[in-house]
Each structure stands twice: as C-alpha cells, then as structure tokens.
VODO-824563 format. One record per residue (C-alpha): residue in three letters; residue number from 1; x negated, y negated, z. Coordinates in pm, whole numbers, padded with zeros to 5 digits. Layout:
residues N
+-----+-----+--------+--------+--------+
|  aa |   i |      X |      Y |      Z |
+-----+-----+--------+--------+--------+
| ALA | NUM |      X |      Y |      Z |
...
+-----+-----+--------+--------+--------+
end
This chain:
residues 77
+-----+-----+--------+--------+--------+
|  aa |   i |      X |      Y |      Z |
+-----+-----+--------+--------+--------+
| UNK |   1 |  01302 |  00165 |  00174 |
| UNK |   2 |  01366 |  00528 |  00118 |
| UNK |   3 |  01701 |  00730 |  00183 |
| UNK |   4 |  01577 |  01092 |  00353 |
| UNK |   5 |  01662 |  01227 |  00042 |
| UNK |   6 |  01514 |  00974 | -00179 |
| UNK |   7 |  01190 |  01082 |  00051 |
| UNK |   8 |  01214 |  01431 |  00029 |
| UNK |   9 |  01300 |  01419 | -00355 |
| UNK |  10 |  00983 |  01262 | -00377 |
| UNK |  11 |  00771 |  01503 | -00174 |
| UNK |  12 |  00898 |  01777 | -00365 |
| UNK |  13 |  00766 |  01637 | -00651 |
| UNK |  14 |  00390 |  01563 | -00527 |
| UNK |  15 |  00404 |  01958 | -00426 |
| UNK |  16 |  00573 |  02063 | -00787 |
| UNK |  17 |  00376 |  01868 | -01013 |
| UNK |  18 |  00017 |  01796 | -00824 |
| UNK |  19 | -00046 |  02146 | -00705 |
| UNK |  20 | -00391 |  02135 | -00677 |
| UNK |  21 | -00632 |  01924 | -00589 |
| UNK |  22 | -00806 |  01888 | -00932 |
| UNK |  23 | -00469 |  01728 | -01044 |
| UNK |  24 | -00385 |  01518 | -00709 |
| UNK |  25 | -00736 |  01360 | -00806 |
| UNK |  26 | -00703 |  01288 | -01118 |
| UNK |  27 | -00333 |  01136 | -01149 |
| UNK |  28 | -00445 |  00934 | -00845 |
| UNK |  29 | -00749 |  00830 | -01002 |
| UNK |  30 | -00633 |  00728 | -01344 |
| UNK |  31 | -00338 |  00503 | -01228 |
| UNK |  32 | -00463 |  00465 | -00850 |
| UNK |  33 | -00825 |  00431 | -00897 |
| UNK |  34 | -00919 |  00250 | -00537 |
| UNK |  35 | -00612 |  00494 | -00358 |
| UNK |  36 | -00749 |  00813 | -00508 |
| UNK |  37 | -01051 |  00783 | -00262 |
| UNK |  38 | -00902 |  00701 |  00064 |
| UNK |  39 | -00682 |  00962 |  00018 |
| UNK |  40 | -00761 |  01325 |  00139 |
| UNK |  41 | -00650 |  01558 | -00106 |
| UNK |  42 | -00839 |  01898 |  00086 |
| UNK |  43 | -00583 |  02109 |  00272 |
| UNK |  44 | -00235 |  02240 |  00152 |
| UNK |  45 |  00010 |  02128 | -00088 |
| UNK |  46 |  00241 |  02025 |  00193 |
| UNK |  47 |  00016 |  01823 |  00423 |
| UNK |  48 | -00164 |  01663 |  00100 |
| UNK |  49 |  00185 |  01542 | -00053 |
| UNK |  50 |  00282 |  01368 |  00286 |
| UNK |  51 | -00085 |  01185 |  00346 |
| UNK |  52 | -00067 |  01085 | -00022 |
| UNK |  53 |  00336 |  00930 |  00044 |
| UNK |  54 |  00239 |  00773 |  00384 |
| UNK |  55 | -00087 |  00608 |  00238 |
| UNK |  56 |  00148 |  00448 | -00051 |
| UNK |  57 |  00416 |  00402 |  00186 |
| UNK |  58 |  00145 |  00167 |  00409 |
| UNK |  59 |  00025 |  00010 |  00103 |
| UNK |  60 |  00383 | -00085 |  00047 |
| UNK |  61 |  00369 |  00076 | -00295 |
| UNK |  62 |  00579 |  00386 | -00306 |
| UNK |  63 |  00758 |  00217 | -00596 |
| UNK |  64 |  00452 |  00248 | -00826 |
| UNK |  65 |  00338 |  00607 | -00707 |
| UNK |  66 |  00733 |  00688 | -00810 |
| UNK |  67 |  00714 |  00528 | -01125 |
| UNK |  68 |  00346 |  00694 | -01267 |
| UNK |  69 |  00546 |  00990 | -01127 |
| UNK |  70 |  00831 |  00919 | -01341 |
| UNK |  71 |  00611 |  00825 | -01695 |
| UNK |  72 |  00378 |  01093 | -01639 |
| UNK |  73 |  00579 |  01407 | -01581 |
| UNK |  74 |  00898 |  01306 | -01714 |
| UNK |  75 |  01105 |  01292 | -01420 |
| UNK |  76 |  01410 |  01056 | -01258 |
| UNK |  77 |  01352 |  01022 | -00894 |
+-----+-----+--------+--------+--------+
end
C-alpha cells in the first residue's frame, strides 16, 4: 500500500514523463502489453495518469508499473 505521498509522487510522474498519449501507449505496451489496451489513454494528462494508477492499483501491480517507471526514466520513487 501507498503513503498519499508515495501516490502522488507517482502520479506526478505518469503526467511528467508520459505526456502524451503516443508515449502512455507505448511504455504500457512494451512492458504492459495486455494492460496497455484496457487502459484509456484519450483525455488529459491528469485524468489519464489516475485511470492508468487505479487499473494497476486493481491489478494489484503498482509495484511493477513503479519499477518500469524507475528503469525506464531513471527515477527513485
């Protein structure tokens, strides 16, 4: 389980480093191949970031989605 800022750390870095959709897609479909298609990634940064957490967060895998973001981008969340 995620602290609040744990959550919003993580947020923050679906809106930084998956700004548009053409990216959202294609991290999600190169580690996440069968998540990158129930996910909607249409609409705006903000609402895309939170359907993409809460769809990981009810596959119970918000560990993974923070580690690809980790390797991928560089990051320490």
């Amino acid at each position: 389980m995620l602290t609040s800022e744990q959550k919003n750390e993580l947020i923050k870095a679906l809106c930084n480093y998956l700004d548009t959709r053409d990216k959202r897609f294609m991290f999600l479909k190169i580690l996440f191949p069968i998540l990158a298609y129930k996910i909607n990634l249409e609409g705006s940064i903000k609402n895309t970031s939170w359907e993409i957490y809460n769809e990981f967060e009810k596959q119970e895998m918000l560990e993974s989605l923070i580690m690809g973001l980790n390797n991928v981008f560089n990051l320490k969340l």
